[in-house]
N, CA, C and O atoms as a CHARMM CRD file, in Angstrom:
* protein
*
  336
    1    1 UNK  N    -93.49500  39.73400  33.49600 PROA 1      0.00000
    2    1 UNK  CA   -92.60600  38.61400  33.25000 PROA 1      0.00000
    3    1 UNK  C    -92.26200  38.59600  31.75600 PROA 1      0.00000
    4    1 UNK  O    -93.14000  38.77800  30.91200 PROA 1      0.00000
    5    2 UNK  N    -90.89200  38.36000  31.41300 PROA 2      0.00000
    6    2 UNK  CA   -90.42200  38.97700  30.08900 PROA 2      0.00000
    7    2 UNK  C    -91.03300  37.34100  29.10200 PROA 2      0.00000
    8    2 UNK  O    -91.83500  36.49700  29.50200 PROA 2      0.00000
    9    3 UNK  N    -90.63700  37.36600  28.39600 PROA 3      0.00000
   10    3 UNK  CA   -91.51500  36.20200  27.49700 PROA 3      0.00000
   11    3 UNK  C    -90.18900  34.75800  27.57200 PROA 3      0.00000
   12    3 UNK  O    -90.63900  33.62900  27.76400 PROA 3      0.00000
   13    4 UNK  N    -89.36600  34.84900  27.48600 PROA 4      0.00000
   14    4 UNK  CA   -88.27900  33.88700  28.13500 PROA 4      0.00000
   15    4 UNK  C    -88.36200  33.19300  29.13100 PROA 4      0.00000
   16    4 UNK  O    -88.19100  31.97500  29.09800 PROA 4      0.00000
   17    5 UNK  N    -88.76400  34.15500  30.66500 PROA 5      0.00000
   18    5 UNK  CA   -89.11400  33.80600  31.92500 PROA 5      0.00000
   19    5 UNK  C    -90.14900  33.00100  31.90400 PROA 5      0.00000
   20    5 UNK  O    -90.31900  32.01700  32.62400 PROA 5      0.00000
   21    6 UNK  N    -91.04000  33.52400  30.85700 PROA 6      0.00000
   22    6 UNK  CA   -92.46800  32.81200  31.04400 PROA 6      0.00000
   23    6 UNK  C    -92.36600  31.08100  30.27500 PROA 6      0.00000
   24    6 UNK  O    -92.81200  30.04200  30.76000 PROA 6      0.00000
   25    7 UNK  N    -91.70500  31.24300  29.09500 PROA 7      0.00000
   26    7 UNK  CA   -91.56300  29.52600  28.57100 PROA 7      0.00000
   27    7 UNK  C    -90.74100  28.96400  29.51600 PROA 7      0.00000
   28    7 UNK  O    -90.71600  27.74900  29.71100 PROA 7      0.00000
   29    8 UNK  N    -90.27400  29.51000  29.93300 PROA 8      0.00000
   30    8 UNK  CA   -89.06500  28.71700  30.94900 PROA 8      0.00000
   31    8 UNK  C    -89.93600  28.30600  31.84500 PROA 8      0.00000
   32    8 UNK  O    -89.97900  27.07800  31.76100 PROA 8      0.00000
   33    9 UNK  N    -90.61100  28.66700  32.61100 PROA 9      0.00000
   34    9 UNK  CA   -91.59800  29.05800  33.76400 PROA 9      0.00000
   35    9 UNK  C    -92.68900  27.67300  32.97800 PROA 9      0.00000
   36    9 UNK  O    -92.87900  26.76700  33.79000 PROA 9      0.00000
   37   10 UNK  N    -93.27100  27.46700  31.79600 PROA 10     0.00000
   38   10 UNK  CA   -94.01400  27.02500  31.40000 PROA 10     0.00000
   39   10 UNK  C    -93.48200  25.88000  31.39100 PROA 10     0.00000
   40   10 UNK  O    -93.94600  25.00200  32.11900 PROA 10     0.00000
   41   11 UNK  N    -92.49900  25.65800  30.64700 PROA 11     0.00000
   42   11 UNK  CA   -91.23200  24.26200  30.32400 PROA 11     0.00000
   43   11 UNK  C    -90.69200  23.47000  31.57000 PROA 11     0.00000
   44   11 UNK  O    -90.26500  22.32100  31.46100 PROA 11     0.00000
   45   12 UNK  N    -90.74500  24.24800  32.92800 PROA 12     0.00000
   46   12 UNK  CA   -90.39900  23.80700  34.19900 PROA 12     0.00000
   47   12 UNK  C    -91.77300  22.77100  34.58300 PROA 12     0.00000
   48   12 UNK  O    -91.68500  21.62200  35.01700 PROA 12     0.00000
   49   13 UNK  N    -93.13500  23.58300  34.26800 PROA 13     0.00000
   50   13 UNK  CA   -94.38600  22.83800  34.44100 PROA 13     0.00000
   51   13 UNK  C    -94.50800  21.55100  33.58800 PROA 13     0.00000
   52   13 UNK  O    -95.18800  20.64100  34.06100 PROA 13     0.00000
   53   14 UNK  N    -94.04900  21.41800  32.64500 PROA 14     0.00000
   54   14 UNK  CA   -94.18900  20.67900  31.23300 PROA 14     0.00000
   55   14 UNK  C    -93.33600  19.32400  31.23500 PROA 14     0.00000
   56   14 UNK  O    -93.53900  18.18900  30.80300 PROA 14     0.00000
   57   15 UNK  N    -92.11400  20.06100  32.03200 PROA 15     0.00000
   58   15 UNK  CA   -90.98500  18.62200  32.39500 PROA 15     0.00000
   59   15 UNK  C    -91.61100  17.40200  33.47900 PROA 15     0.00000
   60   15 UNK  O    -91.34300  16.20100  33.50500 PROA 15     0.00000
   61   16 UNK  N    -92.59300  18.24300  34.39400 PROA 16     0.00000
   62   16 UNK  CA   -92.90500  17.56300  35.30200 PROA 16     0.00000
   63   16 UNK  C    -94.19300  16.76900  35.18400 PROA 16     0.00000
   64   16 UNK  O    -94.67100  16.04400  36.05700 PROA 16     0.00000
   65   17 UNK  N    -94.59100  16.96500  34.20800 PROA 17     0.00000
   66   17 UNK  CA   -96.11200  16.14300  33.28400 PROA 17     0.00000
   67   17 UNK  C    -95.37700  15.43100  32.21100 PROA 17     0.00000
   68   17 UNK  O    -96.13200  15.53400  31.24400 PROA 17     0.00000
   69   18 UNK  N    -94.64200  14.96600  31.94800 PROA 18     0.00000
   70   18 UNK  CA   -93.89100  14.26900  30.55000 PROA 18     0.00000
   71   18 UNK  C    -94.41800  12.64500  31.01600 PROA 18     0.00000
   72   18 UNK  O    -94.37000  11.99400  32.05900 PROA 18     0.00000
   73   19 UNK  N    -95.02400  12.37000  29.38900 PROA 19     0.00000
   74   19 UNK  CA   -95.71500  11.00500  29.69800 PROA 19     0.00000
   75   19 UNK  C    -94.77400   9.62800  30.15000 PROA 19     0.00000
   76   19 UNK  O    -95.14900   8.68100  30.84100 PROA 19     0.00000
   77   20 UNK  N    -93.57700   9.82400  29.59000 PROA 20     0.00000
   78   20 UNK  CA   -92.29200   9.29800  30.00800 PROA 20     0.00000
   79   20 UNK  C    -90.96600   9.41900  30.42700 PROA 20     0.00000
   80   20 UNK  O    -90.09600  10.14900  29.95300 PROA 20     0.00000
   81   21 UNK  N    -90.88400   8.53300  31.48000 PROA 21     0.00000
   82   21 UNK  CA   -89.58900   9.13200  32.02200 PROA 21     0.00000
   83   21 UNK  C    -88.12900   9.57400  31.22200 PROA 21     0.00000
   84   21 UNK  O    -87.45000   8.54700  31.22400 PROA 21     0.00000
   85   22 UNK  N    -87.64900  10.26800  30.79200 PROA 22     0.00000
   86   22 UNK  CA   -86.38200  10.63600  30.36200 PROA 22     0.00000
   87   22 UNK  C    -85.13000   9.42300  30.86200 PROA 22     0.00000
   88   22 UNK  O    -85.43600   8.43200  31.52600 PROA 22     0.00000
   89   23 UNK  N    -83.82800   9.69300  30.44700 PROA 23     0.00000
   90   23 UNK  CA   -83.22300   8.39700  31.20100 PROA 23     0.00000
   91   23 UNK  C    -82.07400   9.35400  31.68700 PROA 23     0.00000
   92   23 UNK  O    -81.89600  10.55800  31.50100 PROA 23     0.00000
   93   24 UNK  N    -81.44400   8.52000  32.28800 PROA 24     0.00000
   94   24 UNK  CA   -80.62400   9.44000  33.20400 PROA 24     0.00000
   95   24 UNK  C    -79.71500  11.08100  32.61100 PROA 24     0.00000
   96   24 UNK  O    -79.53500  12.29100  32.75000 PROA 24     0.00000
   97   25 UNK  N    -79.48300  10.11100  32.06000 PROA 25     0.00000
   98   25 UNK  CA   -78.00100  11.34600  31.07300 PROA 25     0.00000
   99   25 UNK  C    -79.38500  12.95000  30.86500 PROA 25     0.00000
  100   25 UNK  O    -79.30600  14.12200  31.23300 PROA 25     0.00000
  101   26 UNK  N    -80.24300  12.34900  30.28600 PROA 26     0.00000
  102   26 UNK  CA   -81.32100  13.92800  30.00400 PROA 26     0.00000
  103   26 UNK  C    -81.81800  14.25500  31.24200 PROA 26     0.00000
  104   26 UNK  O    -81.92000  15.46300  31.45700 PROA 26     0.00000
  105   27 UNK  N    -82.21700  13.35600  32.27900 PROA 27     0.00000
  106   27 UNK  CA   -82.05200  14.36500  33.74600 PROA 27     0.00000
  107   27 UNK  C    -81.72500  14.77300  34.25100 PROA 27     0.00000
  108   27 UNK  O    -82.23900  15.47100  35.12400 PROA 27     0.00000
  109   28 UNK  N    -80.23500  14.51600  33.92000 PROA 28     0.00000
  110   28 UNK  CA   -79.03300  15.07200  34.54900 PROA 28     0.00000
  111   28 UNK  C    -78.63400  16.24500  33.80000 PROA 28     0.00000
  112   28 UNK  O    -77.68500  16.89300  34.24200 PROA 28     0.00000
  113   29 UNK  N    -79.02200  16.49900  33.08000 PROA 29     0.00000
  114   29 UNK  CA   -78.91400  17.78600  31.70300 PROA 29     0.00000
  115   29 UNK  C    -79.90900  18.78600  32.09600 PROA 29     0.00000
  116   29 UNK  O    -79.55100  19.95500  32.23700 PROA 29     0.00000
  117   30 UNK  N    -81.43400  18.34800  32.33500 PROA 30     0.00000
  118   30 UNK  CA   -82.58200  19.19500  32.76600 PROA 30     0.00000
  119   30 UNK  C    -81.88900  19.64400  34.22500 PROA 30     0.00000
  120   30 UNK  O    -81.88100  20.86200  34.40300 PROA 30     0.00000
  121   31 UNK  N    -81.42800  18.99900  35.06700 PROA 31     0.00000
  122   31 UNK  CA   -81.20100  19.36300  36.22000 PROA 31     0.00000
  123   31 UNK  C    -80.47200  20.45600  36.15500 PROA 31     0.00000
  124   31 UNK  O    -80.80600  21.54600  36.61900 PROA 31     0.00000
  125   32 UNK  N    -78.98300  20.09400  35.31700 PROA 32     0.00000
  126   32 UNK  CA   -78.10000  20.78500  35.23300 PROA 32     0.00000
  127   32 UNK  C    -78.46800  22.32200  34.53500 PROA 32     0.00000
  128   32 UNK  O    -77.83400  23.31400  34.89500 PROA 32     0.00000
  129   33 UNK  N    -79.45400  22.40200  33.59900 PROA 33     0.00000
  130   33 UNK  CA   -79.45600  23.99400  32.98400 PROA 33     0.00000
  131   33 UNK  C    -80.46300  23.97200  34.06600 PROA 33     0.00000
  132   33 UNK  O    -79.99400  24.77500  34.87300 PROA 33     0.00000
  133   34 UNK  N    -81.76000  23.45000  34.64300 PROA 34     0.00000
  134   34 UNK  CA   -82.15800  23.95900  35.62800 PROA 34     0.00000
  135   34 UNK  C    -81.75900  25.55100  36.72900 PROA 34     0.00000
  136   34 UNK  O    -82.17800  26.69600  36.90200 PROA 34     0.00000
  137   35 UNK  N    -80.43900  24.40400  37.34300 PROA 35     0.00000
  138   35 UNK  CA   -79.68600  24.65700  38.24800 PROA 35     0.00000
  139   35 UNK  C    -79.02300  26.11800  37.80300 PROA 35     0.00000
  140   35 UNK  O    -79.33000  27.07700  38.51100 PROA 35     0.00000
  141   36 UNK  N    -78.17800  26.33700  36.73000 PROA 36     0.00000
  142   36 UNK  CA   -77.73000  26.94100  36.07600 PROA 36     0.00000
  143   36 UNK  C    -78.56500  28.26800  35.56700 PROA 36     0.00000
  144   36 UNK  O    -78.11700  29.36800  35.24400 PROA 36     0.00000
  145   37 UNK  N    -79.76300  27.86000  35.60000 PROA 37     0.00000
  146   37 UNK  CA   -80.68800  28.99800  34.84600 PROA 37     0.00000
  147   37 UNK  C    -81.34800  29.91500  35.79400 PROA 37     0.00000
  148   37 UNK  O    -81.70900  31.06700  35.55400 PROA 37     0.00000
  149   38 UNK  N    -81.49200  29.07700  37.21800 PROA 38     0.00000
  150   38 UNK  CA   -82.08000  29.87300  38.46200 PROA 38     0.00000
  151   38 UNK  C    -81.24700  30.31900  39.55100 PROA 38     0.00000
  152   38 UNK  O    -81.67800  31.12700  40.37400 PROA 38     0.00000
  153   39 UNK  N    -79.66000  29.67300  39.62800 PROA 39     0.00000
  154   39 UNK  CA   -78.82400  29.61900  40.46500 PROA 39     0.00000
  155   39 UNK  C    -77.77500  29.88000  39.95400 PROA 39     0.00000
  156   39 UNK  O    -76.96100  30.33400  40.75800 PROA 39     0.00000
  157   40 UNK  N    -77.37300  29.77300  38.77800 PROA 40     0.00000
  158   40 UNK  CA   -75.92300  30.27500  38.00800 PROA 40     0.00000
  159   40 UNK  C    -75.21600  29.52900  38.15400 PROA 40     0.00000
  160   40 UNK  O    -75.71500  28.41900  37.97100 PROA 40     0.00000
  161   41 UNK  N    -73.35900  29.48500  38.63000 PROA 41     0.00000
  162   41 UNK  CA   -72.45000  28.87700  38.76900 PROA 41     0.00000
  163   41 UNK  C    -72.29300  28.38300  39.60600 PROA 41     0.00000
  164   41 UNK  O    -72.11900  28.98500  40.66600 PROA 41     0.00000
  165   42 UNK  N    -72.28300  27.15000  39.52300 PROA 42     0.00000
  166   42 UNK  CA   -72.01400  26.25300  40.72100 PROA 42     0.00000
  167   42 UNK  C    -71.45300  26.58200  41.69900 PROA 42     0.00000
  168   42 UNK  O    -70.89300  27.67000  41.57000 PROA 42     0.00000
  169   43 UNK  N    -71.28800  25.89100  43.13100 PROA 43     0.00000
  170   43 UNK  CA   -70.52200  26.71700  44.10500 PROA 43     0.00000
  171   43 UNK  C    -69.94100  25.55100  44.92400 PROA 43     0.00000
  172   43 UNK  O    -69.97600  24.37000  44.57900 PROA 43     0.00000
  173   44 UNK  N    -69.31200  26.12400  46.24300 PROA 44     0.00000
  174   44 UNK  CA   -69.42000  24.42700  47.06000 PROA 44     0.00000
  175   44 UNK  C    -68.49100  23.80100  46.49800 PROA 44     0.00000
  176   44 UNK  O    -67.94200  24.14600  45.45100 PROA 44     0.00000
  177   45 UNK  N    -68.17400  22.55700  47.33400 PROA 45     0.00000
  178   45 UNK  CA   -67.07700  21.41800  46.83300 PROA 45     0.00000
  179   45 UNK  C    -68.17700  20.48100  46.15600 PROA 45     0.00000
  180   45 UNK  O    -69.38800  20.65500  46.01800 PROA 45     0.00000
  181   46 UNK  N    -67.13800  19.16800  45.68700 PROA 46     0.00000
  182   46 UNK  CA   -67.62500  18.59000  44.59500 PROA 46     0.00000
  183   46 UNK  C    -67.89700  17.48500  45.52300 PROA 46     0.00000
  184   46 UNK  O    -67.04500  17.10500  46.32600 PROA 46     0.00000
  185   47 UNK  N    -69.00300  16.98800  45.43700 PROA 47     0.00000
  186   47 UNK  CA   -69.43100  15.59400  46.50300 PROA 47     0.00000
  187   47 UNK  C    -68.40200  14.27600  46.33300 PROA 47     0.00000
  188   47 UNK  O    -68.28800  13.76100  45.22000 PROA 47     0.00000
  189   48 UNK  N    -67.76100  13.82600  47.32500 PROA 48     0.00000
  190   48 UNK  CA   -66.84500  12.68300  47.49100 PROA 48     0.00000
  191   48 UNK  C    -67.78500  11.81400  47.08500 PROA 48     0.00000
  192   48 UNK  O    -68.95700  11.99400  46.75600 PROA 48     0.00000
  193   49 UNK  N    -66.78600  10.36100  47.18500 PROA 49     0.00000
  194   49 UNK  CA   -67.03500   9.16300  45.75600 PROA 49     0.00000
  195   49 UNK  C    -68.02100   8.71500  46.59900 PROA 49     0.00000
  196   49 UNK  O    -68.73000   7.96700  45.92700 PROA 49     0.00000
  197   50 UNK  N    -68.47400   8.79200  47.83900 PROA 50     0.00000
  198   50 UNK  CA   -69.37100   7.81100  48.45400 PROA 50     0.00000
  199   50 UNK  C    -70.94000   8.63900  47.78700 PROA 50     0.00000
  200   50 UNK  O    -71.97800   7.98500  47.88600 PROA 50     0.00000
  201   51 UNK  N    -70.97000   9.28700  47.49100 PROA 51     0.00000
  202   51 UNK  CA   -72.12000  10.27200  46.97900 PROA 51     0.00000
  203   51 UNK  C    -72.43900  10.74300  45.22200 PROA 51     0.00000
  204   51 UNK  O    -72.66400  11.80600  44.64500 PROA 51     0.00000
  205   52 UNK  N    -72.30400   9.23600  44.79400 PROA 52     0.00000
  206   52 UNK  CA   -72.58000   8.62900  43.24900 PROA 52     0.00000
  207   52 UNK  C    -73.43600  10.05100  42.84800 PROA 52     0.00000
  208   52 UNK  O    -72.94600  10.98000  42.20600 PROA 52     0.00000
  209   53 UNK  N    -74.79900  10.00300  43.36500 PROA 53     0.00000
  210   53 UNK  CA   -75.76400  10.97400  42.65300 PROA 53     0.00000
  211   53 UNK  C    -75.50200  12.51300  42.38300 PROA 53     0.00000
  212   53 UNK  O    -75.63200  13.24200  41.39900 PROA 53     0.00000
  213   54 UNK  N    -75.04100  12.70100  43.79400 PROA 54     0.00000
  214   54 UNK  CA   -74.80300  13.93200  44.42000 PROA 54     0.00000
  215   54 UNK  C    -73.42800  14.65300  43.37400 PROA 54     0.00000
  216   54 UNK  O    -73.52600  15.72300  42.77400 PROA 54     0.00000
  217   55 UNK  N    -72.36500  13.87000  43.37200 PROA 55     0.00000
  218   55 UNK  CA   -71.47300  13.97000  42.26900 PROA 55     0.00000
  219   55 UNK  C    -71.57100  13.92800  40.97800 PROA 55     0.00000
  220   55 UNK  O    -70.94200  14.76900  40.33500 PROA 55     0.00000
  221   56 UNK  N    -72.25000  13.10400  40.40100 PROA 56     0.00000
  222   56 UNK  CA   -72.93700  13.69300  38.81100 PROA 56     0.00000
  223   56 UNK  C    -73.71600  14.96300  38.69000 PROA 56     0.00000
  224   56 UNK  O    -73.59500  15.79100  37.78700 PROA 56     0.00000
  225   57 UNK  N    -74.60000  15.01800  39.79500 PROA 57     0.00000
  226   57 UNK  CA   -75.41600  16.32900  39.64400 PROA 57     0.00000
  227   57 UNK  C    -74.51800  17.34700  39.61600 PROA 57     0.00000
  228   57 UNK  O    -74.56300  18.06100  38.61500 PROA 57     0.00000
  229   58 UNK  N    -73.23400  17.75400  40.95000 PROA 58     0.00000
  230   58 UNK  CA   -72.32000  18.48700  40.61800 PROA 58     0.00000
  231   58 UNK  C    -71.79100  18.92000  39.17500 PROA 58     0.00000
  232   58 UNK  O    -71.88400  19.96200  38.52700 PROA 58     0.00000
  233   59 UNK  N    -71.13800  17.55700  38.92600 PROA 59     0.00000
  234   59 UNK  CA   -70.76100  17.33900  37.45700 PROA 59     0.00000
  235   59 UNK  C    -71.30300  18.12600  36.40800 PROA 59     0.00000
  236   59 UNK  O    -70.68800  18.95200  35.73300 PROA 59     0.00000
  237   60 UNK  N    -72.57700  17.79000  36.31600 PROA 60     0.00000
  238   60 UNK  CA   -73.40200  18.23800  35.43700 PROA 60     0.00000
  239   60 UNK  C    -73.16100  19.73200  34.95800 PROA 60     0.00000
  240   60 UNK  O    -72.69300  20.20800  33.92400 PROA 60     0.00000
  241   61 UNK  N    -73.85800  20.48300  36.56000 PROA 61     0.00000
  242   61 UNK  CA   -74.14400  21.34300  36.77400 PROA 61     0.00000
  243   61 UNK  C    -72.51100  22.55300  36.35000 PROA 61     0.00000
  244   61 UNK  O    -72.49400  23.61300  35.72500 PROA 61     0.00000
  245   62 UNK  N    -71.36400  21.78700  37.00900 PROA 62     0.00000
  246   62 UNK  CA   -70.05800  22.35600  36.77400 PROA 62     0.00000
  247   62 UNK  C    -69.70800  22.89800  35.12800 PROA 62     0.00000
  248   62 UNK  O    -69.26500  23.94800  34.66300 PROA 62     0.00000
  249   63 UNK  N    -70.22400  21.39400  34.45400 PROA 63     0.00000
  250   63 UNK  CA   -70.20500  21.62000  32.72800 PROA 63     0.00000
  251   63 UNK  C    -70.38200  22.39100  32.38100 PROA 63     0.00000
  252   63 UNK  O    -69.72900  22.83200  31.43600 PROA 63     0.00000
  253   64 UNK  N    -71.70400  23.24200  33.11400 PROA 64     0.00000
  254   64 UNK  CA   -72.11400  24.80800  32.60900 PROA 64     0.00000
  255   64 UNK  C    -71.87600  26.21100  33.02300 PROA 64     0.00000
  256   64 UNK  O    -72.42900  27.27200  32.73500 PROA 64     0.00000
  257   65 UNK  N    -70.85800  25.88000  33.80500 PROA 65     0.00000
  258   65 UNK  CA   -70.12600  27.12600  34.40800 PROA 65     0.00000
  259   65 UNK  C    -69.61400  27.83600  33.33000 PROA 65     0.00000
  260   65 UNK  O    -68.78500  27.44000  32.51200 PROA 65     0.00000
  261   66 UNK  N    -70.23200  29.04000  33.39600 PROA 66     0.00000
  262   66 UNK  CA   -69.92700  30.38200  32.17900 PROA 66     0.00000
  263   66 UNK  C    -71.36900  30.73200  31.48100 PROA 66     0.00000
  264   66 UNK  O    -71.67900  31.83800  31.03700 PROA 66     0.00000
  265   67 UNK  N    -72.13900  29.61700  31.47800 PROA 67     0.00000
  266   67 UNK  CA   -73.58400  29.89500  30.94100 PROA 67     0.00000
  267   67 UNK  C    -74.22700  30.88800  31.49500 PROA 67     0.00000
  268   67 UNK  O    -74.21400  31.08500  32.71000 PROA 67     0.00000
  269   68 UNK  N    -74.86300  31.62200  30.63900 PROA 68     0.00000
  270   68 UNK  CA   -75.73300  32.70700  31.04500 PROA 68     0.00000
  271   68 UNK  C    -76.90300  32.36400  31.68200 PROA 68     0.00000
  272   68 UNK  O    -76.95200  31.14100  31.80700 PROA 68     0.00000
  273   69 UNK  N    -77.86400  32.92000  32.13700 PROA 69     0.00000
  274   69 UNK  CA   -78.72200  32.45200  32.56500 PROA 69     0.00000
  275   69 UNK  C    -80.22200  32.48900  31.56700 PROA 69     0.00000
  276   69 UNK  O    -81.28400  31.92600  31.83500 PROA 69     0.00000
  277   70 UNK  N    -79.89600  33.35100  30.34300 PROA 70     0.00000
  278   70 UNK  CA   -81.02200  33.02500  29.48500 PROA 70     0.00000
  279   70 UNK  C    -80.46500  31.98200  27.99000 PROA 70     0.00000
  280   70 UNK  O    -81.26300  31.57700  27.14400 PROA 70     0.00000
  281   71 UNK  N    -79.30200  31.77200  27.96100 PROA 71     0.00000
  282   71 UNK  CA   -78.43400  30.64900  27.46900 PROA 71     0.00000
  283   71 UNK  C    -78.87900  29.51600  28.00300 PROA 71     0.00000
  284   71 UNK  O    -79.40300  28.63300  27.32400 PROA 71     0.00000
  285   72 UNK  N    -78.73300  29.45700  29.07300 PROA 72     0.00000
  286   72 UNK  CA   -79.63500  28.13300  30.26500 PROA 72     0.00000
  287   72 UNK  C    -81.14500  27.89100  30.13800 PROA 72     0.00000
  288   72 UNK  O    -81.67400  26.78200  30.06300 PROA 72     0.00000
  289   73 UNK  N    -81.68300  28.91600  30.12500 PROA 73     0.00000
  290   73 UNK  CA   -83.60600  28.73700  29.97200 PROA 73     0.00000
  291   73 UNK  C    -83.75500  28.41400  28.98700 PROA 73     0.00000
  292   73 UNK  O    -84.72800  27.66200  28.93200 PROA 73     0.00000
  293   74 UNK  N    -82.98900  28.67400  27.45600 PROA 74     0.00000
  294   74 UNK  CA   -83.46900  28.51900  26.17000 PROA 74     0.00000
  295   74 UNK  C    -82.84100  27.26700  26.13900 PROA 74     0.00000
  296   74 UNK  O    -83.73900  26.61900  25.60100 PROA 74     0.00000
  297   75 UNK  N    -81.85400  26.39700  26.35300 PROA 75     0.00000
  298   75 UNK  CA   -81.97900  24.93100  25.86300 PROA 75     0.00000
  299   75 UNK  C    -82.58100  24.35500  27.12900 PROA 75     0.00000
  300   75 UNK  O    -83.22200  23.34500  26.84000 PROA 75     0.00000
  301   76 UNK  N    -82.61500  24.65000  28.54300 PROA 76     0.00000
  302   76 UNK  CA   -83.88400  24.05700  28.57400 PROA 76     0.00000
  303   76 UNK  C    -85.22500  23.91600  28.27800 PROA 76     0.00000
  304   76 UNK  O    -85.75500  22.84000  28.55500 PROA 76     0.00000
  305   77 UNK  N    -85.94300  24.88500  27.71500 PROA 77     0.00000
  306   77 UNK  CA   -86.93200  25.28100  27.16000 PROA 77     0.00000
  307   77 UNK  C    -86.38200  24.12200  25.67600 PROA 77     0.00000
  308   77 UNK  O    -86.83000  23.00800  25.95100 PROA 77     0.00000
  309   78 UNK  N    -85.98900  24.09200  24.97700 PROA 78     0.00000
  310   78 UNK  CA   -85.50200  23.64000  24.06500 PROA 78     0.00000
  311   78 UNK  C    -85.74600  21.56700  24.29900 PROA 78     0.00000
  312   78 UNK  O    -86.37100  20.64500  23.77600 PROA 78     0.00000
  313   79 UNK  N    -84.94600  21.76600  25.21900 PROA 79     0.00000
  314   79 UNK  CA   -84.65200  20.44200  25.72600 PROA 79     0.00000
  315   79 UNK  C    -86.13800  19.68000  26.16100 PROA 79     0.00000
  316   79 UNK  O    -86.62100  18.66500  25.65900 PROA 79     0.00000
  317   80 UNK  N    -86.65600  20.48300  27.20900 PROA 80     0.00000
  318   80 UNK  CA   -88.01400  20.25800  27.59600 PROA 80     0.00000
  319   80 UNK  C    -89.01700  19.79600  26.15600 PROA 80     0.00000
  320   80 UNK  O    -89.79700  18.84700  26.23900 PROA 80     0.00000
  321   81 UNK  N    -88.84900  20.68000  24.75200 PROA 81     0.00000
  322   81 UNK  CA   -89.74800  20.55600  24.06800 PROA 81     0.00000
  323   81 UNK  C    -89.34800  19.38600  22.97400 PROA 81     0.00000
  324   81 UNK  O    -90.13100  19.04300  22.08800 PROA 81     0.00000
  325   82 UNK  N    -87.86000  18.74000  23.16400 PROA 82     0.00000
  326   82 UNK  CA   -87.53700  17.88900  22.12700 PROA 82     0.00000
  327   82 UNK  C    -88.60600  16.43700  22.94900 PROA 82     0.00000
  328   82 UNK  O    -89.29800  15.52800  22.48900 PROA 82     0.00000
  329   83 UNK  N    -88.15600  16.98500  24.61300 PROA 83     0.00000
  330   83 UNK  CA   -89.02500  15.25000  25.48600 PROA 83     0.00000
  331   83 UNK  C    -90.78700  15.09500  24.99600 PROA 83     0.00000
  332   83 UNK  O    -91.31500  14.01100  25.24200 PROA 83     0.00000
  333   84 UNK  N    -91.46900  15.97500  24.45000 PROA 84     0.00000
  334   84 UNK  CA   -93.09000  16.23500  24.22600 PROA 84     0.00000
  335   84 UNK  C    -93.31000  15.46200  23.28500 PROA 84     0.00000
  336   84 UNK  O    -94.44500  15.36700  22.81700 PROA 84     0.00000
């Protein structure tokens, strides 16, 4: 496992032990390079208005269409370590 994979890998563990909750806008950001970092470019239609959550997460996730996928691990890795 290359050393990227592994903080990423570590930072995924790390998000999910955080002594406090983040507020929306930064979960929706973790989600989004998440998404982006293990799954790439979004796909699929964009969730209709009755599906508030489901449609930001899209959102999110859309923002980062073109991101690489180790572009994606390093600000989450990044991101993960500003919440510590």
């Amino acid at each position: 496992m290359d050393d990227l994979n592994a903080r990423f890998q570590q930072a995924v563990t790390e998000s999910r032990q955080l002594t406090s909750r983040p507020d929306n806008m930064t979960l929706l950001q973790l989600y989004a390079l998440y998404k982006q970092a293990t799954e790439g470019d979004v796909t699929g239609e964009r969730p209709g208005f009755s599906d508030l959550v489901g449609r930001a997460k899209w959102d999110g996730w859309a923002g980062l269409r073109g991101t690489s996928t180790d572009d994606a691990m390093t600000r989450y890795v990044d991101l993960v370590d500003s919440l510590k």
